[in-house]
C-alpha positions in Angstrom: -24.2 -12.6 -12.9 -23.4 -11.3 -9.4 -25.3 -13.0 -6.7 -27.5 -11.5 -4.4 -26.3 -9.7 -1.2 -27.0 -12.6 1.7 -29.7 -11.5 3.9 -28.8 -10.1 7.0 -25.3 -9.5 6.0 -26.3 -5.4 6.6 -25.1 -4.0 9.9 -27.2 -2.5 12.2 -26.5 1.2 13.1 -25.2 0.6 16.4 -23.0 -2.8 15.1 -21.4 -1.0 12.2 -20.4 2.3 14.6 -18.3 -0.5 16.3 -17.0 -1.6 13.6 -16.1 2.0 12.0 -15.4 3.8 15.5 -14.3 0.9 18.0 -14.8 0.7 21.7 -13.9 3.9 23.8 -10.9 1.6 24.5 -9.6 -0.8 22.6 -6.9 -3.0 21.4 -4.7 -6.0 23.7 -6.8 -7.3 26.7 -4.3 -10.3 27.2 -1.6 -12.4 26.2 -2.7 -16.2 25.5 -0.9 -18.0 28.2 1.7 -20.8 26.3 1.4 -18.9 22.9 3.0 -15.3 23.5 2.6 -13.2 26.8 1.8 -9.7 27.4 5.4 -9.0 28.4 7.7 -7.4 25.8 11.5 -8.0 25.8 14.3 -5.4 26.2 16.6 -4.6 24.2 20.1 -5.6 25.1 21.3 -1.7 24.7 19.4 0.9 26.0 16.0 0.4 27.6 12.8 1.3 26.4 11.2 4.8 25.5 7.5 4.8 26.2 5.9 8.1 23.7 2.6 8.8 25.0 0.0 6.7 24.0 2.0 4.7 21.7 4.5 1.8 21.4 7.5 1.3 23.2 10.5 2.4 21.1 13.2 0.2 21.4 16.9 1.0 21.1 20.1 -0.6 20.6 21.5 -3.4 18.5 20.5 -6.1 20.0 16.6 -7.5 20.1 14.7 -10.0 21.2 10.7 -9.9 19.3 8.0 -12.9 20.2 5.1 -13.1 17.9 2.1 -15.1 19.6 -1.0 -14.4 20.3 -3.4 -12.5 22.4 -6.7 -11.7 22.9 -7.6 -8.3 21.5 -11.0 -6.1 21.9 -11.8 -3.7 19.5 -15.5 -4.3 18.5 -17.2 -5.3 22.3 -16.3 -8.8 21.0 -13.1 -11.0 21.9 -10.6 -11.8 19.1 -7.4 -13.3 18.9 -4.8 -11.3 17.3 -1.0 -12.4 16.2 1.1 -10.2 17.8 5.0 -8.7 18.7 5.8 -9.5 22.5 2.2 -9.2 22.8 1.3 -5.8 21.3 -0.3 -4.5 18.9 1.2 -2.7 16.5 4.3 -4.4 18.3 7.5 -2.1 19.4 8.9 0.6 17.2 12.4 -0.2 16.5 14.7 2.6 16.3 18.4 2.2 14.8 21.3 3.8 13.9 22.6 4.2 10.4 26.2 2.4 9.7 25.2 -0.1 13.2 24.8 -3.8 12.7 21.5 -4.7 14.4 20.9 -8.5 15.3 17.2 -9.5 16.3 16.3 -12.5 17.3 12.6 -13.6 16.1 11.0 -16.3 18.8 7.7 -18.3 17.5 5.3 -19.0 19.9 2.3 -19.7 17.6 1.2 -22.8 16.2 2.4 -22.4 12.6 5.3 -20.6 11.0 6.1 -16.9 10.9 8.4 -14.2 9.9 9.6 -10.9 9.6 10.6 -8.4 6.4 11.8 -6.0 6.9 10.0 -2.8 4.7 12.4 -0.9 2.5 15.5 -1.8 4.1 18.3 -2.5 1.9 19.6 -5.8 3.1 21.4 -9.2 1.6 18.6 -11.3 0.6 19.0 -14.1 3.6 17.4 -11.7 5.5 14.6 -10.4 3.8 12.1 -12.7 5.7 10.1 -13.7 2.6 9.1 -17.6 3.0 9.9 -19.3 0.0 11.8 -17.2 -1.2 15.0 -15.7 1.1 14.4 -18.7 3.4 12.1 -21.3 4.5 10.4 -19.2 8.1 10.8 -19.6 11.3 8.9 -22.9 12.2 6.9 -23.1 15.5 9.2 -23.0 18.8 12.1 -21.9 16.5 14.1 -18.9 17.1 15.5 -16.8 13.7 18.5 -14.8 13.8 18.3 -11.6 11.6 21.8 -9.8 11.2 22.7 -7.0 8.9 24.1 -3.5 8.7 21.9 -0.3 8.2 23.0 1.7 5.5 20.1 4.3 5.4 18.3 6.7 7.2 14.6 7.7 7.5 11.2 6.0 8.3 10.3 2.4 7.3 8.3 -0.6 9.2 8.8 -4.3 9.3 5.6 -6.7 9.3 5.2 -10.6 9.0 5.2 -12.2 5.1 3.5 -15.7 6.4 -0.4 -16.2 5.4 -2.3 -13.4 7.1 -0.3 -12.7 10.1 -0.2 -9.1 8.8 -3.5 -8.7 8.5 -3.8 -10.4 12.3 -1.3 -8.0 13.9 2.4 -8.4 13.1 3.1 -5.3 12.1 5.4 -2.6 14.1 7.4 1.1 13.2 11.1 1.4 12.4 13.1 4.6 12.9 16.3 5.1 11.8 18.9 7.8 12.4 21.3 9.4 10.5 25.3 8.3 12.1 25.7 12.0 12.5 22.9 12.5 14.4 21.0 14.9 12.4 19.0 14.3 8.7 18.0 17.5 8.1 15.1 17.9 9.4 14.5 19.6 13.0 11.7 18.9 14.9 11.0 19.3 19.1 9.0 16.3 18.9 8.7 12.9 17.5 6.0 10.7 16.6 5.5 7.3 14.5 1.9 7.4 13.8 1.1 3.9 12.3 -2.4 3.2 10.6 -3.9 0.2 10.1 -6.8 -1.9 10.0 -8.5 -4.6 11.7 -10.9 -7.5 11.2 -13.2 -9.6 13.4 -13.6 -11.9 10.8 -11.0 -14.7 9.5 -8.9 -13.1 6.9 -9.6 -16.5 5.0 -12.9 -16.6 5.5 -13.2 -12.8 4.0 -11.2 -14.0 1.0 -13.6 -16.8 0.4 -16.6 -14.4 0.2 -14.8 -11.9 -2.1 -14.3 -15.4 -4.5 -17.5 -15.9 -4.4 -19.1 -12.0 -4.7 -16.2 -10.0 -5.1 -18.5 -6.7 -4.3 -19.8 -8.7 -1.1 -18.4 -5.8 1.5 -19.5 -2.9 -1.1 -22.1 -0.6 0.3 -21.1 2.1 -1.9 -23.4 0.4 -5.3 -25.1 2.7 -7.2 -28.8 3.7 -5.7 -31.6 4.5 -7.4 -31.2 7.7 -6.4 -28.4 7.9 -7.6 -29.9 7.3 -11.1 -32.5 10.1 -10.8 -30.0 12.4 -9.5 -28.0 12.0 -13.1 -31.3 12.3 -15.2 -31.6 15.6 -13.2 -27.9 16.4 -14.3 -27.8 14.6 -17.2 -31.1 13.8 -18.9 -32.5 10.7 -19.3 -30.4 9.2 -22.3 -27.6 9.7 -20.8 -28.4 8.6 -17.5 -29.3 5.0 -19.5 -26.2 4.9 -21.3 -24.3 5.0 -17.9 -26.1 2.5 -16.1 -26.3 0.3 -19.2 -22.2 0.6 -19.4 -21.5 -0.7 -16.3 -24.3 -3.2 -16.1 -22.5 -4.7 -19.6 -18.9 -4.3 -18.2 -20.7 -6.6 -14.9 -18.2 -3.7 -13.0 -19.1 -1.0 -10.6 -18.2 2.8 -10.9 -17.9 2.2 -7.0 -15.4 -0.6 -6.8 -12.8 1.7 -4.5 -11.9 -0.8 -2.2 -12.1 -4.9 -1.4 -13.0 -4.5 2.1 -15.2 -1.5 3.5 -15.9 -0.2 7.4 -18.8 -3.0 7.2 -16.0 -5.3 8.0 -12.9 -3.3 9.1 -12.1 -0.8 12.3 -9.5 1.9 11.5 -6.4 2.1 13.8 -4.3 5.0 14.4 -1.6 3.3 16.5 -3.4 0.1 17.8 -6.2 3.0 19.0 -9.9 2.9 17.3 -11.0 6.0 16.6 -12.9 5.8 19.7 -9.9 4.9 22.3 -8.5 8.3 20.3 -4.5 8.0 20.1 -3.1 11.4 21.4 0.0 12.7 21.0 1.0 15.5 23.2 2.9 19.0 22.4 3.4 22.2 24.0 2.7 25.3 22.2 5.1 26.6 19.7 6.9 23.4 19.5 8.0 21.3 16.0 6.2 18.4 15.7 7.2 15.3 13.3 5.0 13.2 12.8 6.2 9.9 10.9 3.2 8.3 9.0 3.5 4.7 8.4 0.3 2.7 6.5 0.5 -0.5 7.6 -3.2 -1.7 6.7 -3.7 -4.9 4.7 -6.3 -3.2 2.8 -6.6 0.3 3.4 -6.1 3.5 1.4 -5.9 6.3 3.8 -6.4 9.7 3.2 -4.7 12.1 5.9 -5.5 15.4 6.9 -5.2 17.6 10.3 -8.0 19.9 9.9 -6.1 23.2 10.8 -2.5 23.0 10.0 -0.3 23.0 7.1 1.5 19.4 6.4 5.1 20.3 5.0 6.5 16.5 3.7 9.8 16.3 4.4 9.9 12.4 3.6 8.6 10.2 1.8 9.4 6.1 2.1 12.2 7.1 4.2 13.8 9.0 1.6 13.9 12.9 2.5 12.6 15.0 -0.5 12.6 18.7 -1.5 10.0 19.7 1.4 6.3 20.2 0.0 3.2 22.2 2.0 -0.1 20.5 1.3 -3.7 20.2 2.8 -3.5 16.4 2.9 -1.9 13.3 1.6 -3.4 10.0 0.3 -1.1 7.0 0.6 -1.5 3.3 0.6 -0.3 0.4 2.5 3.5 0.2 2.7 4.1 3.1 2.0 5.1 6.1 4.9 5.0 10.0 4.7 6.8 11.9 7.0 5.3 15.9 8.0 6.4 18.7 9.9 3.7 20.6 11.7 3.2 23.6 14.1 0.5 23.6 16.2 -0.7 26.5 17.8 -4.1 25.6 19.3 -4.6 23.2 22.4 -6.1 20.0 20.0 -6.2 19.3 16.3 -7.7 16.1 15.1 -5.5 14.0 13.1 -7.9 12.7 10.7 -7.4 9.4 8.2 -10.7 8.1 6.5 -10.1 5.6 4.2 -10.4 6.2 -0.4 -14.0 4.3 -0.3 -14.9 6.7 2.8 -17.1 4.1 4.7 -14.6 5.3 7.5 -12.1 6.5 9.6 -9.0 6.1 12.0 -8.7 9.1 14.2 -5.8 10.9 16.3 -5.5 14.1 18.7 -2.2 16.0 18.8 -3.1 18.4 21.9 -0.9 20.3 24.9 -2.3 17.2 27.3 -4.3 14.6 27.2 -8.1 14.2 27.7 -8.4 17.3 25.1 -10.1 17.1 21.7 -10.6 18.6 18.6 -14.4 18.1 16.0 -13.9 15.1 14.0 -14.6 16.2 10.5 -17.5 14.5 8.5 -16.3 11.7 5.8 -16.2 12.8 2.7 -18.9 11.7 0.2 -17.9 8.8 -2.2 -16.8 9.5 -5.5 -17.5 6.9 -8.6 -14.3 6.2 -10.9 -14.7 8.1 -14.3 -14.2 7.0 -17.7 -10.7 8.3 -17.2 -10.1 6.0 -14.3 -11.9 3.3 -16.5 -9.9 4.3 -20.3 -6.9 6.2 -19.4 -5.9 8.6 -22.3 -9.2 7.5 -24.0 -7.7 9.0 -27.8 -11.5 9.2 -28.6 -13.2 6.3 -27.2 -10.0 4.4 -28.4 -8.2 3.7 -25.4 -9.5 0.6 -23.9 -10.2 -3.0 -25.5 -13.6 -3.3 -24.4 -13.8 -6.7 -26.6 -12.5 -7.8 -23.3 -14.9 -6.8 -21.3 -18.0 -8.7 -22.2 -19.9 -7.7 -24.8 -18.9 -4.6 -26.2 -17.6 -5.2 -29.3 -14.1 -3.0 -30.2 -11.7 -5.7 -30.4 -10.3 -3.8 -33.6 -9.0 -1.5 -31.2 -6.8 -4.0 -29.2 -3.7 -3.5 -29.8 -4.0 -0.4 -31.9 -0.4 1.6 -32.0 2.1 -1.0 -30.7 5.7 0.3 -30.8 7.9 -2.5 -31.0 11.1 -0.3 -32.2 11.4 0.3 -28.5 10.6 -2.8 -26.9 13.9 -3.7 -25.0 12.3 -7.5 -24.7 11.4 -10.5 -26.7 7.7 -10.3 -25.8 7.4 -14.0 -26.7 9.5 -14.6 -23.5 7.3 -11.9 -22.1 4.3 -14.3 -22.9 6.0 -17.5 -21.5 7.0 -15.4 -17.9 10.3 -15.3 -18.9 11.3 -11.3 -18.1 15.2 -11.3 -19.2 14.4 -9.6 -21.8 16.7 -8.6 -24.7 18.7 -5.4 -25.3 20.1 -6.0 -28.8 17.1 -3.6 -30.6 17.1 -1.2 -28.0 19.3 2.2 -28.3 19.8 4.9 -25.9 17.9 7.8 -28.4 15.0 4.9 -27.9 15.4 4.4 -24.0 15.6 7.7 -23.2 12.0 8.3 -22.8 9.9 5.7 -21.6 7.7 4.0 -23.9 4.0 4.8 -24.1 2.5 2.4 -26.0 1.0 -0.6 -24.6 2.5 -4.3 -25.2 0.1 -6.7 -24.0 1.5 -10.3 -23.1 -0.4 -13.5 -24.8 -1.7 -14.4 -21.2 -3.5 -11.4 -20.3 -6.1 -12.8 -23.2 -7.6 -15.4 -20.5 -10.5 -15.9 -17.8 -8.1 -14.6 -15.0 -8.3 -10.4 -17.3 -11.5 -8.8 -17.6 -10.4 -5.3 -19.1 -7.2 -3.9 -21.3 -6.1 -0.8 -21.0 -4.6 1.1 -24.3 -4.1 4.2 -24.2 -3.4 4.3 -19.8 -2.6 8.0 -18.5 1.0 8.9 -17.9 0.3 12.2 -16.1 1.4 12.1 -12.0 -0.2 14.8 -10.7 -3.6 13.4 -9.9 -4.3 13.2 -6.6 -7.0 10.2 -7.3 -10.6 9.5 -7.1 -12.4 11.4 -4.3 -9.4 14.4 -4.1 -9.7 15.8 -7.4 -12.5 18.5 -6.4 -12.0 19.1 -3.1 -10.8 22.3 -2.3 -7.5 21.1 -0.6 -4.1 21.1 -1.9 -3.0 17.3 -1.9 0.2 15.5 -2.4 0.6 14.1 -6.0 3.8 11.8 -6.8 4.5 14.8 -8.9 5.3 16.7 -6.4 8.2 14.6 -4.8 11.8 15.3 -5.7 14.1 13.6 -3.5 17.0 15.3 -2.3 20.2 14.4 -3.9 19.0 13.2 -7.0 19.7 9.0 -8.3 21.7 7.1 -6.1 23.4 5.9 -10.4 23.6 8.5 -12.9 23.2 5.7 -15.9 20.1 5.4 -18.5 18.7 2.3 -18.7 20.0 -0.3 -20.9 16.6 -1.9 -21.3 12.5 -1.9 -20.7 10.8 -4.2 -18.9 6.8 -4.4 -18.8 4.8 -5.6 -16.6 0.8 -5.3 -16.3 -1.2 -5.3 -13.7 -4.2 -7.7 -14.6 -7.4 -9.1 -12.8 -10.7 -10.2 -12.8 -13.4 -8.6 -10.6 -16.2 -11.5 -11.2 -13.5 -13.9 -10.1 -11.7 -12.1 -7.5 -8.3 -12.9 -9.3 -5.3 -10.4 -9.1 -1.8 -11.5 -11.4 0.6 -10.3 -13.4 -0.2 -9.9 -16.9 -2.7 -12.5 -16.3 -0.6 -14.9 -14.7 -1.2 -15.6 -11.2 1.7 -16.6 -8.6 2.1 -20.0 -8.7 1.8 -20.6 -12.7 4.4 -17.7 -13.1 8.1 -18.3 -14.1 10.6 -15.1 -12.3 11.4 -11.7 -13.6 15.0 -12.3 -14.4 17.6 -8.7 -13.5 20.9 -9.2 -14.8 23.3 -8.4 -11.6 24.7 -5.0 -12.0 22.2 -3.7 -15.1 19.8 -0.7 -15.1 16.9 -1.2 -16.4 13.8 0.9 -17.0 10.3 -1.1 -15.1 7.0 0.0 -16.4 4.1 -0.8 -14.2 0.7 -0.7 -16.4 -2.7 -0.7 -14.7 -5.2 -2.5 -16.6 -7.8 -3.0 -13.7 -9.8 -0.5 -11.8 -8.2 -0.8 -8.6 -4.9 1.3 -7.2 -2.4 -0.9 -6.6 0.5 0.2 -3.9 3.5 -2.2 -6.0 6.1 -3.1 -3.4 9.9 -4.6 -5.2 12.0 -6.3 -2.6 15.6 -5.2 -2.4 16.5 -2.7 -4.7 15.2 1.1 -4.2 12.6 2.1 -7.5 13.5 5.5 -8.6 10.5 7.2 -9.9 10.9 9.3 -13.5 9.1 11.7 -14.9 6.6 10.7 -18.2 9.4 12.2 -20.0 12.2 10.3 -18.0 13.6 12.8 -15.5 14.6 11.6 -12.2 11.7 11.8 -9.3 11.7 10.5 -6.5 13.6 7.3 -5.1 10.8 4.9 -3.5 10.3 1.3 -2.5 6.2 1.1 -2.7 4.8 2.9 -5.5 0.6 3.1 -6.1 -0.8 2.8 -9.4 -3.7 4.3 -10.0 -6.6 2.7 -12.4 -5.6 2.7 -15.9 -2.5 4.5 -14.9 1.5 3.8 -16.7 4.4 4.6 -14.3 7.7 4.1 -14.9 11.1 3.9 -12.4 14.7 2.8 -13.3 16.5 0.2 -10.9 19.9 -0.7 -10.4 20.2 -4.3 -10.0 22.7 -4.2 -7.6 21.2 -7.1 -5.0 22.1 -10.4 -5.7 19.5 -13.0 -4.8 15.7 -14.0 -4.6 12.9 -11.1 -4.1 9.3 -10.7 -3.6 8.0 -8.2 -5.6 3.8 -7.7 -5.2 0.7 -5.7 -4.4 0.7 -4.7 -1.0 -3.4 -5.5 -0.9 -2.8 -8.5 1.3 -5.7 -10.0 -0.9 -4.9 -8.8 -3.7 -1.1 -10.6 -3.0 -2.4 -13.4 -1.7 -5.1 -13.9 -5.0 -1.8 -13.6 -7.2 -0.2 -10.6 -7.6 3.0 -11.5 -6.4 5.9 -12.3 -8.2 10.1 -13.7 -7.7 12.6 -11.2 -9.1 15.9 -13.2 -9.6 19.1 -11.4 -9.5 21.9 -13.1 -10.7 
């Protein structure tokens, strides 16, 4: 049973405006004097650009970054944030493709740190993943990272130690094309990096999701809410539903971990408030480089207005797309062209649960504004987001669930002919896998049907998806009836087509598993820690298929090597490095193991990682 809400734990009007809007001006008050000053280093190249209202940019080959601490104000209270030469979001980092960049990474906190570096292609040394690539950069240690840029686009780099992320080490990267132009013209350049931001200790808020994992939820079902669907739906059915979910012990509302009872929204370090603003003048291009670097936020991103034509997505530049709005999760960044024609437009970014908002002005000077649009209601998941391709009822093992009894239906439909694995191995975390019973006629496709690992029958699963969907043109819960064209991963084709032309040579499944009573997150129900690594034979490729047995969207972030999205019937997509997976979704991408080394792969929920879903990919 869940426990009771805590008394008192409801905000107050004007407390939970704080929280959701921020002060009029927020962000870094001061530097903490011994731990990391206000002062941020020059590059040895070029000195600093200073974009209105945003981060330095920082050019050159040479850096110097200093993660400490400083005292932050977001809320009316005082916090101390972790932070990059003592800003937050710290400096945008521009480079140039086929330059070798050195940055040298000085701790002044108390414990250790690091940097990774977000979708950049890299030998594995410098991957910044304690643990795993090396050991972090101990207190009053300097790290040297060195290494030659061999892309182009839009990426970020953030801290991989405990909650340092979460805490403010987090900052833009931008790099150009060697010949100086990508493709993609624009008068005026923008990162505009989203996040989100805590008062609370980020331990402290995973201890109360371990207890009540709904403890932030102010989305529950009402009772009016239940009279509104005997109104709709009469009385029997209105039962049914309620009774459902009250046996599952889940809710149609669980959207997001944390909610605006907790977090502020951030458009670049601004609360919605403080109002970022990025200035244009009329008739001008404007590129504006979208980067979600929340630790727990879905945003969904719209500028009430104008047209959004995505150019790029995850750095790579795609077939260029014209939509309303796009909905993207942390890690992941979206690059749009727009044309303003007005004096303001509102860049607006309310998170999936819609308990609020980050907020941004594009406008020909600043002071001006644009109306803030209303949040969207909250939508409650469906039985599709709950069964996938239900196949009459059939779809999901709901012996697994608590109390309703289908457990005939478990693994209905398995189809080992195409299994490219010994699922035993599967079973015992030992991904190698095995090609011998595989064919190309069989790989060419990827396989729909779901192979469930021996460990996902265990307290740390509380639901098995089937029969999941394979369809990627849903925009996702809250987006499906709105009115507004929205980017789907459908819709992305990147430009060029795959970086190798071969099939795969084998399939390797992996689910994503948890436990909403528990608050546990794993793959196929093993959590970090008691898993063995996914083994990738060194120059193989190999077909991945991600399968989402929770209720949750997970953006899935692999270390290293680029994930090259297909099609349900295996046509090339789009080349990524975080892909989301919606609830009781199966999406499939091939990789070319061509990175020898150690790499993280995970969820990029910081809680959701740091619960267990984090695994070692082993390259050898």
């Amino acid at each position: 049973m869940r426990r009771d809400r805590p008394s008192g734990l409801v905000l107050p009007n004007l407390q939970r405006r704080r929280f959701v809007q921020g002060l009029a001006a927020g962000g870094v008050v001061a530097g903490l004097s011994g731990l990391g000053g206000s002062a941020w280093a020059q590059p040895s190249g070029r000195p600093a650009d200073v974009l209105s209202g945003t981060a330095p940019v920082l050019r050159g080959t040479e850096f110097d970054l200093v993660i400490g601490e400083s005292v932050v104000n977001f809320t009316g209270t005082p916090r101390v944030a972790t932070t990059i030469n003592g800003m937050l979001p710290g400096p945008t980092l521009r480079w140039r493709q086929g330059e070798t960049v050195t940055i040298r990474v000085t701790n002044r906190l108390r414990e250790h740190t690091s940097i990774h570096w977000h979708g950049i292609i890299l030998p594995f040394e410098m991957d910044g993943v304690p643990g795993i690539s090396f050991a972090g950069i101990a207190p009053g240690e300097t790290f040297t990272y060195r290494f030659k840029i061999d892309q182009t686009g839009s990426y970020w780099y953030h801290s991989h130690s405990g909650f340092q992320e979460m805490t403010g080490v987090y900052g833009g990267i931008v790099i150009d094309p060697a010949t100086g132009v990508d493709g993609v013209r624009a008068d005026r350049d923008y990162t505009v990096l989203l996040s989100d931001w805590t008062d609370e200790d980020p331990m402290r808020v995973l201890s109360k999701l371990k207890v009540q994992s709904d403890y932030y939820n102010y989305n529950q079902p009402t009772v009016i809410d239940f009279f509104r669907d005997v109104s709709n739906e009469g009385i029997k059915s209105a039962l049914a539903k309620r009774k459902m979910w009250n046996e599952m012990r889940m809710s149609p509302t669980d959207l997001a971990d944390l909610s605006g009872a907790t977090l502020t929204y951030l458009t670049n370090g601004v609360t919605p408030a403080g109002n970022w603003t990025g200035v244009f003048k009329p008739g001008e291009k404007v590129r504006l480089r979208f980067i979600n670097g929340a630790g727990n936020t879905f945003y969904d991103v719209r500028i009430p207005g104008l047209k959004l034509k995505v150019v790029q997505v995850d750095g790579q530049n795609i077939e260029p797309v014209t939509v309303d709005e796009f909905r993207f999760g942390p890690g992941e960044t979206c690059d749009v062209l727009v044309e303003p024609r007005d004096e303001a437009y509102t860049i607006f970014s309310q998170s999936m649960d819609r308990t609020g908002y980050a907020r941004g002005t594009l406008a020909t000077r600043a002071g001006l504004t644009a109306p803030v649009p209303a949040v969207d209601k909250p939508q409650w998941l469906t039985m599709a987001d709950m069964m996938g391709s239900m196949g009459g009822m059939g779809g999901m093992d709901h012996g697994a669930m608590g109390g309703m009894s289908h457990g005939s239906m478990a693994m209905q439909g398995m189809n080992h002919d195409a299994i490219a694995m010994d699922h035993s191995q599967h079973a015992a975390g030992d991904m190698t896998g095995m090609a011998g019973m595989a064919t190309e006629a069989s790989l060419k496709v990827p396989s729909t049907k779901a192979r469930h690992a021996k460990t996902e029958y265990g307290a740390t699963t509380d639901m098995r998806v089937d029969m999941a969907r394979t369809n990627l043109d849903d925009p996702g819960i809250g987006l499906r009836d709105t009115g507004r064209r929205v980017l789907t991963l459908a819709d992305q084709h990147t430009i060029g087509g795959p970086l190798d032309k071969r099939g795969p040579g084998r399939e390797v499944e992996l689910h994503l598993t948890g436990n909403m009573e528990r608050y546990s997150w794993s793959f196929d129900g093993v959590e970090f820690g008691n898993s063995t690594p996914v083994h990738f034979k060194y120059g193989e490729r190999l077909r991945v298929i991600l399968h989402n047995d929770t209720m949750m969207t997970h953006p899935m972030h692999m270390h290293g090597m680029w994930s090259e999205l297909e099609s349900p019937d295996g046509a090339f997509l789009a080349r990524r490095h975080t892909i989301a997976v919606q609830p009781a979704q199966r999406i499939s991408f091939l990789v070319t193991a061509d990175a020898l080394g150690r790499w993280a792969w995970h969820c990029h929920l910081m809680l959701h990682m740091d619960a267990g879903m984090f695994r070692e990919v082993v390259v050898a």
